[in-house]
N, C-alpha and C positions, 0 to 999 in steps of 0.2 A: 384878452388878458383881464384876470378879475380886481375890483378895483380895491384897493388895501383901504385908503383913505377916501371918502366920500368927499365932494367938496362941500363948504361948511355955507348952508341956503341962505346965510344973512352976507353973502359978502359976492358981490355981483363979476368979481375976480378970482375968485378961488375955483380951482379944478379940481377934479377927479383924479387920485395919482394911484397907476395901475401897481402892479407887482413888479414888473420888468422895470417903470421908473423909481421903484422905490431902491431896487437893486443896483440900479447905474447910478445914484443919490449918492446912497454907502460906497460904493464901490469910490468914487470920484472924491467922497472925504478921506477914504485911507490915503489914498494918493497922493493928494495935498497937504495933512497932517503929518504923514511919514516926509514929506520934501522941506515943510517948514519946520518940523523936527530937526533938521538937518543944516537950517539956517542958509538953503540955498534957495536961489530963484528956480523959474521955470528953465531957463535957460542952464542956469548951472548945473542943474541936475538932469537934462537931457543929457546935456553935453558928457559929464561926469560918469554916467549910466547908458550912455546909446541908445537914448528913447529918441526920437522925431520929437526935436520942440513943440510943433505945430498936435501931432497926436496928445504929447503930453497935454497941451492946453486942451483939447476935444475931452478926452479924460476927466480931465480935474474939473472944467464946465458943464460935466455929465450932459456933451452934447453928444458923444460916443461911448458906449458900454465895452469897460477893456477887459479882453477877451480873462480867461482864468488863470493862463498861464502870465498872463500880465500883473494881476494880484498876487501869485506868486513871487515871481520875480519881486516887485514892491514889497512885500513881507519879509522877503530876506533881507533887499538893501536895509530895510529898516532893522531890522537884527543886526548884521554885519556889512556896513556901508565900507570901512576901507579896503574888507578882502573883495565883497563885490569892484566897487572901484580898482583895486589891481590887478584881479581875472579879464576885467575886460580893457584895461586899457591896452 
């Protein structure tokens, strides 16, 4: 994977950040912005939305790259969070 960001040579902690994590970065700030938008926790907005708390947290920690249909779904709630919430409850 090519690396987007070099890491920066005066700093004996910084890394190299490829493409693929620059994308699970982004991907895991809509995430989090669209749920705190929303004034809910991780839990409430699993709960509320049918996501796996435990996923949601992997997510938002860009410890796991959520798939696209996952960004999706996140895009809408964020557009229309009550009709999502009473499709799925």
């Amino acid at each position: 994977m090519p690396i987007v960001i070099p890491a920066d040579p005066n700093d004996n902690e910084d890394f190299d950040v490829s493409a693929e994590a620059l994308d699970r970065a982004q991907r895991s700030r809509l995430i989090r912005r669209t749920r705190t938008a929303l004034g809910l926790s991780q839990t409430e907005f699993a709960s509320r939305f049918r996501v796996p708390v435990g996923t949601l947290r992997d997510w938002e920690q860009a410890r796991a790259t959520p798939p696209d249909f996952a960004i999706a779904y996140v895009r809408v709630i964020g557009k229309h969070p009550d009709l999502v919430a009473k499709v799925v409850a």
